[in-house]
N, C-alpha and C positions, 0 to 999 in steps of 0.2 A: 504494500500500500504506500501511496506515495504524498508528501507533504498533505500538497491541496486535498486531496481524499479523507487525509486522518482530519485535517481544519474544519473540511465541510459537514463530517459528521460528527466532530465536537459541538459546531453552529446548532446543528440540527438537536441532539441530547438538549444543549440550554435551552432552548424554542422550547422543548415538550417537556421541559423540566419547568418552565415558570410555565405555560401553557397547564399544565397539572395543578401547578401551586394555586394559580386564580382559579380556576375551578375547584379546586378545597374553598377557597375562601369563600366563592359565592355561597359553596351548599350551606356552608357554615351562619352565613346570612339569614338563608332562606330557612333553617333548623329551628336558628333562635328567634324569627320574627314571627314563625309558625309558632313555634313554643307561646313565645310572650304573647300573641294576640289571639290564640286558641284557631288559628286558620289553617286553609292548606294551603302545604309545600308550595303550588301552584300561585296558590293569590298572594303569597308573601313574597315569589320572587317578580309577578306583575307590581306590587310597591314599588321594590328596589329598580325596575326599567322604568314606572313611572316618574320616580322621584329622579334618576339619572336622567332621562329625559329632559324633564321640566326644569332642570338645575344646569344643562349641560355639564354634564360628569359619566362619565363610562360605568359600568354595570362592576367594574372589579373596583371601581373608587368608593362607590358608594360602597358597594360589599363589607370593603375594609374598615370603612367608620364603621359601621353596623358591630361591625366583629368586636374592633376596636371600645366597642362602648361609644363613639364620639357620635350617632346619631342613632334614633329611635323613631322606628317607622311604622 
């Protein structure tokens, strides 16, 4: 395997390594917003896109307040 080869699938590992990690975050979102407001999974992560939305902020910014403690949806 030659440089460029081993680089591109280093690239490619990081991609699907934080590509993974936002995805824990959202579920972890959509867990405790289900949790805290007695909803479903479902309509607790329709929140989190609306509120991204309406705020312009990506669905893993919002997530991580969420997570974070720093906002309540």
């Amino acid at each position: 395997m030659d440089g460029d080869t081993e680089d591109r699938l280093r690239q490619t590992v990081s991609q699907l390594e934080q590509a993974l990690e936002c995805r824990v975050v959202i579920e972890q979102a959509k867990g405790y917003i289900a949790c805290l407001r007695r909803i479903e999974v479902g309509e607790a992560f329709d929140r989190i896109r609306r509120y991204a939305r309406s705020h312009n902020q990506t669905i893993q910014s919002v997530s991580r307040q969420v997570v974070d403690r720093h906002l309540v949806l």
